[in-house]
PAFI-328587 format. One record per residue (C-alpha): z, y, x. Coordinates in steps of 0.25 Angstrom, whole numbers, padded with zeros to 4 digits, always signed. Layout:
! PAFI-328587
ZYX;...
//
This chain:
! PAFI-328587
-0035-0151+0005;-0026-0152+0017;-0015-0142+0019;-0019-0129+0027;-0011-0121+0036;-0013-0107+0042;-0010-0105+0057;-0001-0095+0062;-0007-0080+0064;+0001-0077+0076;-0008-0072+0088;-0004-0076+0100;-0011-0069+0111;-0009-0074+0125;-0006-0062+0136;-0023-0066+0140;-0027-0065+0127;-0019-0053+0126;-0024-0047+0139;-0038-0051+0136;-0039-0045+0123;-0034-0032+0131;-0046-0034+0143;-0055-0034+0131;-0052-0023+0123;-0052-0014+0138;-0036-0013+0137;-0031-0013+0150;-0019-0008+0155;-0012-0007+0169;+0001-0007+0167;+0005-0019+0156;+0018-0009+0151;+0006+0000+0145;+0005-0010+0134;+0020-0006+0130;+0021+0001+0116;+0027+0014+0116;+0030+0015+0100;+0039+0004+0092;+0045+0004+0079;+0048+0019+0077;+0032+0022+0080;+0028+0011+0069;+0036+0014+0059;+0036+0031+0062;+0020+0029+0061;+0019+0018+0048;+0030+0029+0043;+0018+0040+0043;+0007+0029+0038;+0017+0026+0026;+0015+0040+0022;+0002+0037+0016;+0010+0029+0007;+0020+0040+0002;+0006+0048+0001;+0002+0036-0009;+0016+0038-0017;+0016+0052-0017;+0002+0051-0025;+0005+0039-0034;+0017+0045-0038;+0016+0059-0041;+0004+0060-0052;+0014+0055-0061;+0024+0064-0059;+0015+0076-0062;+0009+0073-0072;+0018+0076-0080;+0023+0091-0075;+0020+0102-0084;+0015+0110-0070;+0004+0098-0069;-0002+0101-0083;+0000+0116-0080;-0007+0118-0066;-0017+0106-0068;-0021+0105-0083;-0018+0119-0087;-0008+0114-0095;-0016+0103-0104;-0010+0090-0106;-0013+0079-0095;-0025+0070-0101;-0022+0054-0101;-0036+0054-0095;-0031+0064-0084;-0018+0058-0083;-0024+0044-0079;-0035+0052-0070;-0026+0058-0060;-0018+0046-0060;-0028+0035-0056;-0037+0044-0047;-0030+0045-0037;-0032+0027-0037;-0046+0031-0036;-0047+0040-0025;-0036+0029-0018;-0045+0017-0021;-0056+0026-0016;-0051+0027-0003;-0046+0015-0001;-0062+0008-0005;-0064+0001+0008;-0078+0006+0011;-0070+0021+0011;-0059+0016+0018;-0065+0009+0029;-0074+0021+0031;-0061+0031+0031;-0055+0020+0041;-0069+0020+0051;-0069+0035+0051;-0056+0037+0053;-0047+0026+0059;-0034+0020+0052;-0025+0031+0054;-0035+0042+0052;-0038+0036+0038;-0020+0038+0035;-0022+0053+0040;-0034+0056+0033;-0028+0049+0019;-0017+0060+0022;-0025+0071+0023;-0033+0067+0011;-0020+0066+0003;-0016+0081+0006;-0030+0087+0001;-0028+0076-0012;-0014+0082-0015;-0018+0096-0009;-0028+0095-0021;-0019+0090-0031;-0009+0102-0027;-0019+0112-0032;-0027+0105-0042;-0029+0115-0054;-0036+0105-0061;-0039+0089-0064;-0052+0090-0057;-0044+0094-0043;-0032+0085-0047;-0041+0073-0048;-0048+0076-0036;-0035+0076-0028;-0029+0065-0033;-0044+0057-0030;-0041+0064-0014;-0026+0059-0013;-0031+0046-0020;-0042+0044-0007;-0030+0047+0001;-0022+0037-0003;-0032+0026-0003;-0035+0028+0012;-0021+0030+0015;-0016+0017+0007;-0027+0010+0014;-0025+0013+0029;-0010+0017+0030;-0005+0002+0025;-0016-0003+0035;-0013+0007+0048;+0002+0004+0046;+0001-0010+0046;-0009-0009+0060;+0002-0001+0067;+0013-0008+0063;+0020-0020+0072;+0018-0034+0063;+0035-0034+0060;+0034-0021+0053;+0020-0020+0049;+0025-0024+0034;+0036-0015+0034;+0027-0002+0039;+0017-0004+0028;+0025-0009+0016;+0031+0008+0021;+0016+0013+0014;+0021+0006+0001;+0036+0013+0003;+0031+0027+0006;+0021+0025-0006;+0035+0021-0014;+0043+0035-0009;+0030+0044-0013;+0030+0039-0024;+0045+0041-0027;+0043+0055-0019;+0032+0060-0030;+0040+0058-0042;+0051+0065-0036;+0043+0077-0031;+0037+0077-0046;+0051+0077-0053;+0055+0086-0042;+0042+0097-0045;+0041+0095-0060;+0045+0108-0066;+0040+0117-0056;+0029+0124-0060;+0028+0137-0051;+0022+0141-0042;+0015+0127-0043;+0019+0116-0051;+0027+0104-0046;+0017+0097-0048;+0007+0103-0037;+0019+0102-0028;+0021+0088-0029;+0007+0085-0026;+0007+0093-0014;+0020+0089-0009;+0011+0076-0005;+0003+0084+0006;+0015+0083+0014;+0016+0068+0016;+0001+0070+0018;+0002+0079+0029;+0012+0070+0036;+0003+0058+0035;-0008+0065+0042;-0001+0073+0053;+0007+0059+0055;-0007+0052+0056;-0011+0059+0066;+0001+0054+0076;+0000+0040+0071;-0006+0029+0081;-0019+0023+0078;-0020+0007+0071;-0021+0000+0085;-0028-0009+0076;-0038+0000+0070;-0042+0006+0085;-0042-0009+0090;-0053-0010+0078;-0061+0003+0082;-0062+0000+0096;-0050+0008+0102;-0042-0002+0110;-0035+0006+0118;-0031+0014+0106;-0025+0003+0100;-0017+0000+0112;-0012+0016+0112;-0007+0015+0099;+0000+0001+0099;+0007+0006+0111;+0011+0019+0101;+0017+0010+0092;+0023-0003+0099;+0034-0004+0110;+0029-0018+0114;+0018-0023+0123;+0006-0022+0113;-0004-0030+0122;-0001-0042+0113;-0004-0034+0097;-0015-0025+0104;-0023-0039+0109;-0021-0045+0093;-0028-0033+0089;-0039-0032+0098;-0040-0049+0096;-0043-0047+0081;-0052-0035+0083;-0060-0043+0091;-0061-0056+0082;-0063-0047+0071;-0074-0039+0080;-0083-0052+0080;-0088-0052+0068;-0094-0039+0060;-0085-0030+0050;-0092-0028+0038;-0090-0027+0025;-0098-0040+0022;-0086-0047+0030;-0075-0038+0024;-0079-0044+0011;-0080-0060+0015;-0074-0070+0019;-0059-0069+0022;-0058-0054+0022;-0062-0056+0007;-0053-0064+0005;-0041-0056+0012;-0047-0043+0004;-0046-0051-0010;-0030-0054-0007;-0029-0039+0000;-0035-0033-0014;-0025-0042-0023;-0015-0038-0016;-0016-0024-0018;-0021-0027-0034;-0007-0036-0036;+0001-0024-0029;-0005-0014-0039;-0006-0023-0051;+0008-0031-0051;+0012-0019-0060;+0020-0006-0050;+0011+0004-0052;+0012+0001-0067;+0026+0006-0064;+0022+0016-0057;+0012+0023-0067;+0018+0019-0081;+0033+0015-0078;+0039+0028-0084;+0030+0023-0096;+0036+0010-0096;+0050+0016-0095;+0048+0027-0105;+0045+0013-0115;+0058+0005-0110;+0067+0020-0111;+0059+0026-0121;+0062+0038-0111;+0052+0048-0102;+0064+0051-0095;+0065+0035-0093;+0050+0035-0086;+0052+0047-0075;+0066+0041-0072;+0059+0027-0069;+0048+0034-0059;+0061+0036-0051;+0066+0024-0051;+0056+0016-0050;+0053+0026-0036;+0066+0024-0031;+0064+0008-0033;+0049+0005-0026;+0054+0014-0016;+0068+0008-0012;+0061-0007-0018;+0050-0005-0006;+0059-0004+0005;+0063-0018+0006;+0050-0022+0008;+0050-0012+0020;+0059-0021+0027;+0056-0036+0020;+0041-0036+0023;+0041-0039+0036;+0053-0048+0037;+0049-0057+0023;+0034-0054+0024;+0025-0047+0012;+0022-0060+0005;+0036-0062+0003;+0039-0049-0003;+0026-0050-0008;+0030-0061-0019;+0046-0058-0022;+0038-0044-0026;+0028-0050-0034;+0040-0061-0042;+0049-0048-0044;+0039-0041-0051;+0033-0052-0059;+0047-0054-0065;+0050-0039-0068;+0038-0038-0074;+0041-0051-0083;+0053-0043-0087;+0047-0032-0090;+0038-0038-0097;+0046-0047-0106;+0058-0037-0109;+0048-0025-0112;+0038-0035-0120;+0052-0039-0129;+0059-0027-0129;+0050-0015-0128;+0040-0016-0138;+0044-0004-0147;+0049+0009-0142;+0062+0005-0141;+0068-0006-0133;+0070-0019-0143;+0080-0025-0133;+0090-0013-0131;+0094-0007-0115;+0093-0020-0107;+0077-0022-0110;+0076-0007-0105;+0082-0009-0092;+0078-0022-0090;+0064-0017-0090;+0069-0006-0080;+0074-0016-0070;+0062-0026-0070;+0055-0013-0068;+0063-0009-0056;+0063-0023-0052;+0046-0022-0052;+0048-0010-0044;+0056-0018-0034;+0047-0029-0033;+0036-0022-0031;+0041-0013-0019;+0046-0022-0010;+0035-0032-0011;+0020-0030-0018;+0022-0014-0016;+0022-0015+0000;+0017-0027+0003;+0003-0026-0002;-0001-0016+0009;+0006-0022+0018;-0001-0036+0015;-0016-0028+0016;-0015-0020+0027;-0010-0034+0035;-0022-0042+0029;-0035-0039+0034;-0041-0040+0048;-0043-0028+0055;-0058-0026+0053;-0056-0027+0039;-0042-0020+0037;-0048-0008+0032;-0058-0012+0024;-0047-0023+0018;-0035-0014+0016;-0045-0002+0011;-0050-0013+0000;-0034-0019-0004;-0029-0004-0007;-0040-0002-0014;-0038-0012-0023;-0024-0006-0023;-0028+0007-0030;-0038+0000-0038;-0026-0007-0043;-0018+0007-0043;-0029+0010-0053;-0026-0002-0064;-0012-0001-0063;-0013+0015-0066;-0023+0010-0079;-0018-0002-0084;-0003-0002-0085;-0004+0008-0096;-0014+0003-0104;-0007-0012-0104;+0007-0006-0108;+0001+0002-0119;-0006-0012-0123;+0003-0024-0119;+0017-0015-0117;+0027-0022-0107;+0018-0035-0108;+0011-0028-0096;+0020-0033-0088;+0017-0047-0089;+0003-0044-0082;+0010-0038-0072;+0019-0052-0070;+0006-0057-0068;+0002-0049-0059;+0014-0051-0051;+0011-0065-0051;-0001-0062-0044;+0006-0056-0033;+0017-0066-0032;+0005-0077-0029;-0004-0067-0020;+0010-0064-0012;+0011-0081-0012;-0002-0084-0005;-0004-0073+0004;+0001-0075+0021;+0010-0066+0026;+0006-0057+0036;+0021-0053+0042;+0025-0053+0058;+0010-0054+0060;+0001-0044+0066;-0012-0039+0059;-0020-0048+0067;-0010-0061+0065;-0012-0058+0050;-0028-0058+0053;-0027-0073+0059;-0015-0076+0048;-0024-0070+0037;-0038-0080+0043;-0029-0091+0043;-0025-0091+0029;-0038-0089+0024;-0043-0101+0033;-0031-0110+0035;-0032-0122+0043;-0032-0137+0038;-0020-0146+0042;-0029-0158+0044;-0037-0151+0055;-0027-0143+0061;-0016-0152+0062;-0008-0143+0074;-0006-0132+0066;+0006-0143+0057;+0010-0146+0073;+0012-0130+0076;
//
């Protein structure tokens, strides 16, 4: 087969085309300094700022079940003292998942979206989340407990399925992977923020136990989410989609301080080639948007399945082996906070510079080969209780550890959102991005099952599945495009290109360009 190139996805719109596409949607204006942006990068990054919060929501409610589990006020207020089941213990835990993967089914998603508009879907997640946790503050039993955790779980799905997206339609294309990869760093600090508001509560008792307290400390960033939604612009995207041009064009000149003729006409172009055809979930399911929804769902599947949350969930286990110490595993939940937090923020500022694919598969090779350390040092020196191999085979497990961590943060941990909310076309982003973080909390749901059971069975040989896995991402990360400097609907074109790229032979100008 002759060799295939993909043409360049840059759209360039003459000041006709640009103008015409203007006449078209009924966007007229006198005075050509009207079309003058009166935001700029404080506006953006002040509103993705706000939108991010939904991420330190996610945190916040990843992060501190574990923590409370084990207070003596939690058995007291909750269980009437009895001892917390295995049953229960797994219950409360992976619910939460369900009530997420819920949310984020893409029949309710899409539905959540129609009623209620990009940004109304972020402020009703918040308000959902404040009657979760309100309910989880006063449960006085499982059944209440559950219940809440399923609410703050639905919450969570519709925020972790619209703010990535809402953030990436706002946002200018050099910062665009810098504003969302903030959703995976807020998830980062609430994470680290629950563990410390536990160790901080957890021997308070009266009037309430801590544990109440650090469940309803989470209304606050809830509340802020909410009342801050209401003063956030519209996706000028998402208006140009239903109908509201001249909305869109209010809330481009909210967030640029450039002209935005040009950006508001490469919307309005798309929506009108994408208006040509029916939308339907017949179409969302074939041809090329089943093909972008199969490497949107691996995506999310490798970012879950490389092995973090196995951290997350049972590292002080896997500490308490290497130290033979409980004090070994609580003092690991702090350090491997203060790690994925202060790991995320190179990304913050590599992403749109080196672009996602890049960090995408140094992430993936760093945590395939601490993995393989871990793997061979645990496998050779930590088959009994006590360490066969002496003080070096404990903290070299320690550091491949914090190297995972690393990895993980700066790379696979951010750029999977990032990479699916870019990928779809706009008539199908929300039924795309709804179906990729869906497969994310399916995927939150093994790692919670299946970590334990395969360090019970195969011990630190668990970790070469997880080279494996990591192998996976390093390939995936390998043969996708990259989507930096390009706006949403150069990615669309980039995106039909590389799923249809053209022969050499017949288009012999594309080697003379």
């Amino acid at each position: 087969m002759a060799p295939v190139a993909v043409h360049s996805a840059k759209q360039t719109l003459s000041q006709v085309e640009v103008d015409d596409l203007l006449r078209r949607a009924k966007i007229v204006q006198e005075d050509p300094d009207s079309y003058q942006g009166r935001g700029g990068l404080f506006v953006v990054v002040a509103v993705a700022m706000f939108s991010s919060l939904a991420g330190l929501l996610m945190g916040l409610d990843i992060g501190y079940i574990a923590g409370i589990k084990t207070m003596d006020s939690f058995a007291e207020g909750l269980l009437h003292e009895d001892k917390l089941k295995d049953t229960q213990d797994s219950l409360i835990t992976m619910i939460f998942g369900v009530g997420a993967a819920v949310a984020a089914f893409p029949p309710v998603m899409d539905l959540c979206v129609s009623f209620l508009g990009r940004k109304g879907a972020v402020i009703a997640g918040g308000a959902i989340f404040c009657l979760g946790s309100g309910l989880q503050a006063l449960a006085c039993n499982m059944t209440m407990m559950l219940m809440g955790r399923v609410i703050a779980g639905f919450s969570v799905g519709l925020l972790s399925g619209n703010a990535p997206v809402y953030t990436s339609e706002i946002a200018p294309p050099k910062l665009r992977g810098a504003l969302v990869t903030g959703f995976q760093f807020a998830i980062t600090v609430g994470i680290m923020l629950a563990f410390l508001l536990a160790l901080v509560l957890e021997d308070v008792e009266k009037p309430y136990g801590g544990w109440r307290w650090v469940i309803a400390a989470q209304i606050v960033p809830g509340l802020l989410l909410v009342f801050g939604g209401m003063v956030m612009p519209g996706s000028p995207r998402y208006l140009v989609a239903q109908g509201k041009p001249n909305e869109a064009l209010k809330m481009l000149l909210k967030l640029r301080s450039q002209d935005v003729r040009v950006e508001l006409a490469q919307i309005l172009q798309e929506h009108e080639a994408e208006s040509a055809t029916h939308t339907s979930w017949g179409e969302f399911l074939s041809g090329d948007n089943l093909k972008l929804l199969g490497i949107g769902v691996s995506i999310q599947l490798l970012q879950q399945l490389c092995g973090m949350n196995a951290f997350m969930y049972d590292g002080p286990l896997i500490f308490n082996k290497l130290f033979g110490s409980e004090h070994a595993g609580r003092l690991f939940t702090l350090v491997s906070g203060v790690v994925n937090i202060f790991a995320t923020i190179p990304g913050l500022f590599l992403v749109d510079r080196y672009g996602r694919t890049l960090l995408m598969k140094w992430s993936a090779i760093g945590m395939m080969i601490c993995s393989a350390v871990l793997a061979s040092v645990g496998d050779v020196c930590f088959q009994d209780e006590e360490s066969s191999c002496g003080d070096w085979a404990k903290w070299t497990a320690t550091v491949a550890i914090c190297g995972f961590i690393l990895n993980f943060a700066y790379g696979w941990g951010g750029m999977a959102w990032v990479y699916c909310a870019e990928m779809f076309p706009q008539k199908h982003r929300t039924k795309g991005v709804a179906a990729t973080t869906d497969a994310n909390w399916v995927g939150n749901i093994l790692i919670a099952f299946l970590p334990p059971i395969m360090f019970a069975n195969w011990g630190f040989n668990t970790f070469w599945l997880f080279v494996g896995t990591n192998c996976l991402c390093f390939f995936c990360a390998v043969s996708l495009p990259e989507t930096k400097d390009k706006s949403l609907e150069e990615i669309t074109q980039m995106f039909n290109d590389w799923l249809h790229p053209v022969e050499m032979d017949d288009k012999p100008e594309i080697l003379e360009a």
